[in-house]
PyMOL commands that place a pseudoatom at each C-alpha (Angstrom):
pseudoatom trace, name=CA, resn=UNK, resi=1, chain=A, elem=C, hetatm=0, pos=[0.000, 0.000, 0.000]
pseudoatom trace, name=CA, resn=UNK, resi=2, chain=A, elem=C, hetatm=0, pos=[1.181, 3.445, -0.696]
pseudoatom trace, name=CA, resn=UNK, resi=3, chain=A, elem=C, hetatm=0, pos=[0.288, 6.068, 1.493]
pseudoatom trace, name=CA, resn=UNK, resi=4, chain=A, elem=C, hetatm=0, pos=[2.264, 8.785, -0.337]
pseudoatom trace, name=CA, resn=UNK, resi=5, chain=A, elem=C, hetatm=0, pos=[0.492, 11.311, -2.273]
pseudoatom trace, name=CA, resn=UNK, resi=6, chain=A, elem=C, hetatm=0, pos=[0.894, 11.533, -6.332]
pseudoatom trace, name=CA, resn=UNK, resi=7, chain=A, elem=C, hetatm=0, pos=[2.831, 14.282, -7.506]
pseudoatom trace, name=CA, resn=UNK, resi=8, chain=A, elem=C, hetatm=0, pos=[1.772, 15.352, -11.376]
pseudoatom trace, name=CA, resn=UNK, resi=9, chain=A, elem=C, hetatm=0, pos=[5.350, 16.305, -13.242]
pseudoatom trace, name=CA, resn=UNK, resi=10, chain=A, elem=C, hetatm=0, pos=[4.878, 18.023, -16.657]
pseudoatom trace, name=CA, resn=UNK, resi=11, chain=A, elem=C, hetatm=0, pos=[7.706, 19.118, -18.638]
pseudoatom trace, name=CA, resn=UNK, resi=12, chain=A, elem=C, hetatm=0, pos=[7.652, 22.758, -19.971]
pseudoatom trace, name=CA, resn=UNK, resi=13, chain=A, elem=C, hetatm=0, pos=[10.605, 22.441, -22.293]
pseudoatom trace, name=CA, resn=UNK, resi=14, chain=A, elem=C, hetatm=0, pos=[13.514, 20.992, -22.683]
pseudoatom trace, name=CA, resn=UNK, resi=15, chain=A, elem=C, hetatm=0, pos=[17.049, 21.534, -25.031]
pseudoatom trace, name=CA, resn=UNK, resi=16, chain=A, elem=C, hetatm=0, pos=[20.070, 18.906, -25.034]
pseudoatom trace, name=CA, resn=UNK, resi=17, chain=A, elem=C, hetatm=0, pos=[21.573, 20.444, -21.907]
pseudoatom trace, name=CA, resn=UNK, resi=18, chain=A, elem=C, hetatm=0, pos=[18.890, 22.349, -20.339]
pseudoatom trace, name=CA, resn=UNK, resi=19, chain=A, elem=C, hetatm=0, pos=[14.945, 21.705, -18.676]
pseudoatom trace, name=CA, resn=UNK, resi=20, chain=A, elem=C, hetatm=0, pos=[12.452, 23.384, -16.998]
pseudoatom trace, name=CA, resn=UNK, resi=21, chain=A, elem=C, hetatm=0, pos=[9.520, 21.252, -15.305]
pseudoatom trace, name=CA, resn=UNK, resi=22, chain=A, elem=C, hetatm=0, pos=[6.575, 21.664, -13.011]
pseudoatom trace, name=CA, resn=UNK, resi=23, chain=A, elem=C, hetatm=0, pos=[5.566, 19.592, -10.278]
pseudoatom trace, name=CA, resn=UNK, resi=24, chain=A, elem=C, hetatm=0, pos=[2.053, 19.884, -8.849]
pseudoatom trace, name=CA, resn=UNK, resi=25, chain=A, elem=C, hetatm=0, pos=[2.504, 18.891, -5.305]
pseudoatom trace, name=CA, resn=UNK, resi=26, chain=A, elem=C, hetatm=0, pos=[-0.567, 17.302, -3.076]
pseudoatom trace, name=CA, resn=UNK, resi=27, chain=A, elem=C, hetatm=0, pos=[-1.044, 20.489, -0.826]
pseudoatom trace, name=CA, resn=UNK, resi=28, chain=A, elem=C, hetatm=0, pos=[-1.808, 22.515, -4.156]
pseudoatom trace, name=CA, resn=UNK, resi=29, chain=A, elem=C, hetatm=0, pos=[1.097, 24.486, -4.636]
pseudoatom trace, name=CA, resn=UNK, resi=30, chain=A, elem=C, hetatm=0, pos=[3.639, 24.012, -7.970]
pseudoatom trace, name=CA, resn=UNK, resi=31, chain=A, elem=C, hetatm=0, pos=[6.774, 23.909, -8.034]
pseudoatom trace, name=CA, resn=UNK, resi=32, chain=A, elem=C, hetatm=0, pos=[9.231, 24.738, -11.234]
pseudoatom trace, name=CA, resn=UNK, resi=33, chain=A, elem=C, hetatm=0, pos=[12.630, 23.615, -11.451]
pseudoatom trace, name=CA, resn=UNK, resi=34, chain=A, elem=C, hetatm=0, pos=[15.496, 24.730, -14.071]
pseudoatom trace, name=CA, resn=UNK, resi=35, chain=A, elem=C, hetatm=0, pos=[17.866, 22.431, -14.972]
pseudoatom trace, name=CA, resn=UNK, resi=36, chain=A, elem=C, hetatm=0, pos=[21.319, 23.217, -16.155]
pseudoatom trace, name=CA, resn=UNK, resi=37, chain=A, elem=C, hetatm=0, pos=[23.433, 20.489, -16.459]
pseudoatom trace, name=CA, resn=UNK, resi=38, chain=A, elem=C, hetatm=0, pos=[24.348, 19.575, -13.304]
pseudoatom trace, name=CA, resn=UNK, resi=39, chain=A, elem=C, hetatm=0, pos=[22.568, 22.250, -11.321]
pseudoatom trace, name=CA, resn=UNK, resi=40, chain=A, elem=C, hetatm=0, pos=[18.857, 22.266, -10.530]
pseudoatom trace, name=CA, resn=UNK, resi=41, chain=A, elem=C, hetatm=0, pos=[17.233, 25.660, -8.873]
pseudoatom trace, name=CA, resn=UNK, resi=42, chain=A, elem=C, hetatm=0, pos=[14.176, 25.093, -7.525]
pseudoatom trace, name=CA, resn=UNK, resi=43, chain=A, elem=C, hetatm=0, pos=[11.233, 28.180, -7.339]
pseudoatom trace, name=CA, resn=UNK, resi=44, chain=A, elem=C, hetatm=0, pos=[8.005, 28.595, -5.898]
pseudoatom trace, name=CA, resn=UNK, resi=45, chain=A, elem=C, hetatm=0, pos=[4.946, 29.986, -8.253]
pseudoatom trace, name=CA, resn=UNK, resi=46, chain=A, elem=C, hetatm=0, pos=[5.574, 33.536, -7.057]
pseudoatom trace, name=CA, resn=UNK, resi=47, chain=A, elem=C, hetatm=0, pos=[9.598, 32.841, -7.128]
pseudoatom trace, name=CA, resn=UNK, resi=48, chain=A, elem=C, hetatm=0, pos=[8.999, 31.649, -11.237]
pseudoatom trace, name=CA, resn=UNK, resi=49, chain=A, elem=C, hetatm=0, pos=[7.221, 34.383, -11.949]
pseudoatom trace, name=CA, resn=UNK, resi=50, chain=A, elem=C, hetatm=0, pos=[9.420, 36.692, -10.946]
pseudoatom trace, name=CA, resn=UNK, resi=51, chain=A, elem=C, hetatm=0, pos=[12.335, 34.616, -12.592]
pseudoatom trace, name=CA, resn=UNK, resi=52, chain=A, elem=C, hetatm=0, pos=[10.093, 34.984, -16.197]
pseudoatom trace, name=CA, resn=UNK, resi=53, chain=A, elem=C, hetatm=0, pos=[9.903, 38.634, -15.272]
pseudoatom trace, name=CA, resn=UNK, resi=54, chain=A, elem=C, hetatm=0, pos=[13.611, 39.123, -15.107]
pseudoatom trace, name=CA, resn=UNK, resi=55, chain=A, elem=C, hetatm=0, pos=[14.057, 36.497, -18.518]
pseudoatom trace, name=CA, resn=UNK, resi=56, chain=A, elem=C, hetatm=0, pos=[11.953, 39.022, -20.272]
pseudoatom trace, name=CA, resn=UNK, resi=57, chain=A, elem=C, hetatm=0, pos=[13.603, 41.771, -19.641]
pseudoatom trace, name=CA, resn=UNK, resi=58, chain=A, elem=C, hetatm=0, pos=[16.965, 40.548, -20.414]
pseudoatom trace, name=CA, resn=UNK, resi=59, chain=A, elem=C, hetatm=0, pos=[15.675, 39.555, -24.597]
pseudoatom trace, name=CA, resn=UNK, resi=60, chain=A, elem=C, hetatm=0, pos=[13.950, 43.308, -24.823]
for i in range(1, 60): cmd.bond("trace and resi %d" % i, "trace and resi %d" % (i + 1))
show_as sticks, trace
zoom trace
């Protein structure tokens, strides 16, 4: 039997060295994680948005 709750992971895109994902967690909060290589940095909705934010202005 397995108590654990189900986590729902969708990937948002993805290159040969890079990721970014989203994990829906039980308590109803999502998660996004880059991946660079070897290095993962983990944000919180209001953390990713931000993040996008700053991604935007850096391609203006």
């Amino acid at each position: 039997m397995n108590d654990k709750p189900e986590i729902n992971i969708e990937t948002l895109a993805e290159t040969d060295n890079f990721s970014v994902w989203r994990a829906d967690e039980p308590d109803d909060e999502s998660t996004f994680h880059l991946e660079l290589n070897n290095v993962t940095v983990h944000f919180f909705e209001e953390e990713w948005e931000e993040f996008i934010k700053l991604v935007n202005l850096l391609i203006k």
